[in-house]
NUVEX-947765 format. One record per atom (N, C-alpha, C): residue in one letter; atom name; x, y, z. Coordinates in Angstrom, 1 decimal. Layout:
! NUVEX-947765
('A'; 'CA'; (X; Y; Z));
...
! end
This chain:
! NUVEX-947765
('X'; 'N'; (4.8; 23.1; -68.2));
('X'; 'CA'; (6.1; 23.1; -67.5));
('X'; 'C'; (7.0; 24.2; -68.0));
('X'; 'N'; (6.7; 24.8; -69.5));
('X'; 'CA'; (7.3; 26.1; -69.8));
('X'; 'C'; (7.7; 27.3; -68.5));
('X'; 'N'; (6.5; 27.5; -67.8));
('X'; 'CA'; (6.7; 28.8; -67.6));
('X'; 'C'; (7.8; 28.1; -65.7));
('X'; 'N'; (7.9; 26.8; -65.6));
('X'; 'CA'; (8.4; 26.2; -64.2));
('X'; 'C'; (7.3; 26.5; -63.0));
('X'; 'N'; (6.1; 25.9; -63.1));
('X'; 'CA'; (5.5; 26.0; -61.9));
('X'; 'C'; (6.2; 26.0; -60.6));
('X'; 'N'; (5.7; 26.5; -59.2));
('X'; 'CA'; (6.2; 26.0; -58.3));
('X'; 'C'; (5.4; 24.5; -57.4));
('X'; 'N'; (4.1; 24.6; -57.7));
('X'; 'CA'; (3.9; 23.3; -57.9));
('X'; 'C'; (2.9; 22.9; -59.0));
('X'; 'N'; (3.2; 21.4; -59.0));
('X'; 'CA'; (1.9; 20.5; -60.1));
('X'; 'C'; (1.0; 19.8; -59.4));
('X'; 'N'; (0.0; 19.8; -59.4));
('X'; 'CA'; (-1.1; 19.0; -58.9));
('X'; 'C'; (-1.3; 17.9; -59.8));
('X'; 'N'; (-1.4; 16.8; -59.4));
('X'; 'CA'; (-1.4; 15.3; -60.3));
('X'; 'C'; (-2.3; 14.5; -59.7));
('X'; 'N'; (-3.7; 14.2; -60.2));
('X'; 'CA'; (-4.5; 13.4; -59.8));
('X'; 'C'; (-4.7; 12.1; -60.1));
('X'; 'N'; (-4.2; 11.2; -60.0));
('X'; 'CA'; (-4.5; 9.9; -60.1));
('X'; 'C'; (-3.6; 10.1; -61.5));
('X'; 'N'; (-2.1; 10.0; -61.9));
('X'; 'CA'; (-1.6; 10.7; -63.4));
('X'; 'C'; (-1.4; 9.9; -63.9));
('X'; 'N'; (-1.2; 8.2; -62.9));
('X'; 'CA'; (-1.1; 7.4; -63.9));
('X'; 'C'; (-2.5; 6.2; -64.1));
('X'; 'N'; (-3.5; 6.4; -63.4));
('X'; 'CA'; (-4.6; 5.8; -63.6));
('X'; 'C'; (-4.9; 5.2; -64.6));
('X'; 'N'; (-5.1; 5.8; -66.0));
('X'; 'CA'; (-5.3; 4.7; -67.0));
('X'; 'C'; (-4.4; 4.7; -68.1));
('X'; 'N'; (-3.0; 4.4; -67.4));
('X'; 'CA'; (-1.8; 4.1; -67.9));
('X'; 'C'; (-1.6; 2.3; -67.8));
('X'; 'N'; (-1.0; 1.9; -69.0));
('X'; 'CA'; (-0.3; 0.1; -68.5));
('X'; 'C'; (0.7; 1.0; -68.0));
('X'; 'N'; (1.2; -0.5; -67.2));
('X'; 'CA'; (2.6; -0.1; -65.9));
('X'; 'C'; (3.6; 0.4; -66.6));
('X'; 'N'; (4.3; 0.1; -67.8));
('X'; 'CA'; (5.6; 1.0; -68.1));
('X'; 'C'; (5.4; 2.5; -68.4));
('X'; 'N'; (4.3; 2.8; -69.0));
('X'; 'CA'; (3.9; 3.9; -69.5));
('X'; 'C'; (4.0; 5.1; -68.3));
('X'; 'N'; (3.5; 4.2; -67.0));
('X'; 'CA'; (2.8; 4.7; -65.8));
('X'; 'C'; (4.2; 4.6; -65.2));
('X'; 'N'; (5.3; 4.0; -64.9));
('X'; 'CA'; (6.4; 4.2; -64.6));
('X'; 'C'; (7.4; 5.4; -65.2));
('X'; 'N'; (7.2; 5.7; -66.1));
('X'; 'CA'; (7.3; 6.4; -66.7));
('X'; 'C'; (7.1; 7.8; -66.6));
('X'; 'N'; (5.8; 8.3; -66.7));
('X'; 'CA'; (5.0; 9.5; -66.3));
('X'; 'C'; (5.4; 9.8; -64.8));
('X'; 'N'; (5.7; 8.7; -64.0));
('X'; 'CA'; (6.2; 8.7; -62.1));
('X'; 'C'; (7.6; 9.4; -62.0));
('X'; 'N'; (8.6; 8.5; -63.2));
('X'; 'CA'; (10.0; 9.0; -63.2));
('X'; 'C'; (9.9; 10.5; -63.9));
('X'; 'N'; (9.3; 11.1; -64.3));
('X'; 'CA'; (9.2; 12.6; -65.3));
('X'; 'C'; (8.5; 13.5; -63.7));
('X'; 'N'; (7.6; 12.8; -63.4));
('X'; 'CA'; (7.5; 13.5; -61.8));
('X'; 'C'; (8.6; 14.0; -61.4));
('X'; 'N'; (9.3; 12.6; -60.6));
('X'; 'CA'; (10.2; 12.9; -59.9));
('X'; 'C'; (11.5; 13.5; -60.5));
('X'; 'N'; (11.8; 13.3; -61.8));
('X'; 'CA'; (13.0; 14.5; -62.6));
('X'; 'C'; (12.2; 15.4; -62.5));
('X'; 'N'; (11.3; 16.4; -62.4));
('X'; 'CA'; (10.9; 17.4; -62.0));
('X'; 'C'; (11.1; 18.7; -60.8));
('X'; 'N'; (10.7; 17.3; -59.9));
('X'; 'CA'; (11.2; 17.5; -58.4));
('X'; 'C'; (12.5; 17.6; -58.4));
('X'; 'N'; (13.2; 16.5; -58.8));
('X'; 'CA'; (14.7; 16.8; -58.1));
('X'; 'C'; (15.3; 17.7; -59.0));
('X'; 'N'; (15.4; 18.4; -60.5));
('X'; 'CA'; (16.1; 19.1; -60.8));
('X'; 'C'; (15.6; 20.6; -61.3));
('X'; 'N'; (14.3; 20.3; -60.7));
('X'; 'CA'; (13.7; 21.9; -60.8));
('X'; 'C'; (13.6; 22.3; -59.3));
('X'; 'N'; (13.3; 21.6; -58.3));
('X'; 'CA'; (12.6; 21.7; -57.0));
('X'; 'C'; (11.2; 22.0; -57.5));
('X'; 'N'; (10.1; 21.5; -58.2));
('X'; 'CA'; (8.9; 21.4; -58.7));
('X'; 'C'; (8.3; 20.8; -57.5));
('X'; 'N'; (7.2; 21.4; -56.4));
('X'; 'CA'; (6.7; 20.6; -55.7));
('X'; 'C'; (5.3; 19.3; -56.3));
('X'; 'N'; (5.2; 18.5; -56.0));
('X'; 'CA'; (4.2; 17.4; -56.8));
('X'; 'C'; (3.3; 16.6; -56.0));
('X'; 'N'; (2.2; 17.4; -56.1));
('X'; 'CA'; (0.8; 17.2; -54.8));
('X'; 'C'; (0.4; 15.8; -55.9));
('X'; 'N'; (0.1; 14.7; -55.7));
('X'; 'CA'; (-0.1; 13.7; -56.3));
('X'; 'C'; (-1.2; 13.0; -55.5));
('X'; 'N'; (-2.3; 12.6; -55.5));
('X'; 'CA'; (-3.3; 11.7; -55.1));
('X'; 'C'; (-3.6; 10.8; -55.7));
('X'; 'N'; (-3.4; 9.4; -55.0));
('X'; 'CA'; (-3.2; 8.2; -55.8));
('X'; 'C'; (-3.6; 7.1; -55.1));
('X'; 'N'; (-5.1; 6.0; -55.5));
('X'; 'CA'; (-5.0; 5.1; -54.9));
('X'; 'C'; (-3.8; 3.8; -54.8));
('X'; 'N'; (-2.8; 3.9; -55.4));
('X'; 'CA'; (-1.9; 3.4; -55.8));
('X'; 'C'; (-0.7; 3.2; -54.9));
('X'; 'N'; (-0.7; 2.1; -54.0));
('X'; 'CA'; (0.5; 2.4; -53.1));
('X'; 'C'; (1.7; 2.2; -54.3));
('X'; 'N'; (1.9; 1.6; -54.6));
('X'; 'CA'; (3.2; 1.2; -55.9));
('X'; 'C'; (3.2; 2.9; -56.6));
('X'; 'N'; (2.7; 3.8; -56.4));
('X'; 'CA'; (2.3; 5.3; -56.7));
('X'; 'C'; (3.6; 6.2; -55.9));
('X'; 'N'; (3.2; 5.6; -54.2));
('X'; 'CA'; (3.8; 5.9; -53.4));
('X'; 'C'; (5.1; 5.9; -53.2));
('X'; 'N'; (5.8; 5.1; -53.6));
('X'; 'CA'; (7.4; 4.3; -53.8));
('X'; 'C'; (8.1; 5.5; -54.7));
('X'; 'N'; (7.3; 6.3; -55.4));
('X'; 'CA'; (8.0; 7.7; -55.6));
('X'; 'C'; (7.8; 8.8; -54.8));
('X'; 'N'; (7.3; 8.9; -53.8));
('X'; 'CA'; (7.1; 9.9; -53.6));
('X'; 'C'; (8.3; 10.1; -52.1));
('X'; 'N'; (8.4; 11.6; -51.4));
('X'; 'CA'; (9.2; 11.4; -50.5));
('X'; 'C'; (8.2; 12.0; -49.1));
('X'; 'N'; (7.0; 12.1; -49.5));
('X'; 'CA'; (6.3; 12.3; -48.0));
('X'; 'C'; (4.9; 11.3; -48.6));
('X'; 'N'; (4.2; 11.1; -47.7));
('X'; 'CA'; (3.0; 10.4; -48.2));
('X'; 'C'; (2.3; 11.0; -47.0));
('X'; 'N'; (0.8; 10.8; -47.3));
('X'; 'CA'; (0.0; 11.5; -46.2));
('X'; 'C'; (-1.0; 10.5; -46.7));
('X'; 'N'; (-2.1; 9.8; -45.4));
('X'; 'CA'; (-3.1; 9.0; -45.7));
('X'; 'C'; (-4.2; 9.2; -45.3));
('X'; 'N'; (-5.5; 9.6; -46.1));
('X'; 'CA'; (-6.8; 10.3; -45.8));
('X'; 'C'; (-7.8; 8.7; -45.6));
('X'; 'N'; (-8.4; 8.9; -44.6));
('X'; 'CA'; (-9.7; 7.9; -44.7));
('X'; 'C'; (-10.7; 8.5; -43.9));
('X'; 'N'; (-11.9; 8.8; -44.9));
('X'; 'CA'; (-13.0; 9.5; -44.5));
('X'; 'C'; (-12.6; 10.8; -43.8));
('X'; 'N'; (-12.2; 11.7; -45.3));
('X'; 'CA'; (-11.5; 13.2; -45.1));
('X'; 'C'; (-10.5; 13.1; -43.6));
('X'; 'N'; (-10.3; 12.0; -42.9));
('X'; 'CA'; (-9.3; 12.5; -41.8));
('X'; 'C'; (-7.8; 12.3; -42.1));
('X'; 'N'; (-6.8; 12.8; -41.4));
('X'; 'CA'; (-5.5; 12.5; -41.9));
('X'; 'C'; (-5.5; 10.8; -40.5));
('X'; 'N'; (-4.8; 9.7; -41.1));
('X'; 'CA'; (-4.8; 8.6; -40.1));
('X'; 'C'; (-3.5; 8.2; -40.2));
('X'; 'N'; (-2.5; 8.6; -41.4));
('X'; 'CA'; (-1.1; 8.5; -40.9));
('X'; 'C'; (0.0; 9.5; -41.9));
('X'; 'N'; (1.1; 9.9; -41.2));
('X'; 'CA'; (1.5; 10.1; -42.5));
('X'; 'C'; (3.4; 9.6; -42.2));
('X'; 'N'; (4.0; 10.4; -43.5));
('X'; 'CA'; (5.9; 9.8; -43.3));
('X'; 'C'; (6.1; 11.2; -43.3));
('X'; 'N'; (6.9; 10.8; -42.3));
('X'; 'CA'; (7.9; 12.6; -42.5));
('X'; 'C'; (9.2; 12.9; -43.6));
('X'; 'N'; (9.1; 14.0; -44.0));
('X'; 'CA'; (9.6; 14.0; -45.4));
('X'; 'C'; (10.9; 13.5; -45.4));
('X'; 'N'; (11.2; 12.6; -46.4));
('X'; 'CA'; (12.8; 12.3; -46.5));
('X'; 'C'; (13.1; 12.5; -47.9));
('X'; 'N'; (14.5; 12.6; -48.2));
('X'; 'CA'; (14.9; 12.3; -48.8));
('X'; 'C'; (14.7; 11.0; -50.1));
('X'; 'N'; (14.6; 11.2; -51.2));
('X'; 'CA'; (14.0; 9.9; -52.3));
('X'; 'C'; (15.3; 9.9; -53.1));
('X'; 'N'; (15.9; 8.3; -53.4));
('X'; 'CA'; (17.4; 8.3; -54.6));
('X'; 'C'; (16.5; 8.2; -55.6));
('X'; 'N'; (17.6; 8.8; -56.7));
('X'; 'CA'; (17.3; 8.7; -58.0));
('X'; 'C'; (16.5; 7.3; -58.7));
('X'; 'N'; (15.5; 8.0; -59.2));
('X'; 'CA'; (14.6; 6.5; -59.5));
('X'; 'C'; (15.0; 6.5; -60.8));
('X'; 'N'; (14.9; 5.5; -61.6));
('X'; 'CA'; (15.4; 4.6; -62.3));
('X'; 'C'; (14.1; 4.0; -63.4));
('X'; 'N'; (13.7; 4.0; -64.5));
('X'; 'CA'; (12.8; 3.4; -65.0));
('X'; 'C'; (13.0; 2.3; -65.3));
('X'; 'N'; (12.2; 1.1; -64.8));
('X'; 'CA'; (12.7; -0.5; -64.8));
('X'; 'C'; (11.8; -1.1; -65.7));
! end
């Protein structure tokens, strides 16, 4: 994160995280995004993954089958 990517690729980042740890690692994402503009390609079986993000895109059997058009996300909050 030194040099400020323009984007981070995140595979599965919180996969073998327990949930606070993994809530955690989600909220450092998204302070990323919102105060760097850091774009954050994230692939996640994880809908509860999703709840951070501000576009989502859903692949089944390499096809695109839905996606959200980008919005806006409020400040998340680690609970």
């Amino acid at each position: 994160m030194i040099n400020r990517p323009k984007v981070v690729f995140a595979d599965e980042p919180i996969g073998n995280l327990d949930s606070q740890n993994g809530k955690e690692v989600l909220a450092l994402l998204g302070n990323l995004n919102q105060q760097y503009g850091i774009t954050i390609l994230m692939v996640t079986h994880s809908e509860d993954s999703t709840k951070y993000s501000n576009r989502v895109i859903h692949l089944k059997d390499g096809q695109l089958v839905q996606k959200t058009p980008p919005v806006g996300i409020p400040n998340r909050h680690i609970a």
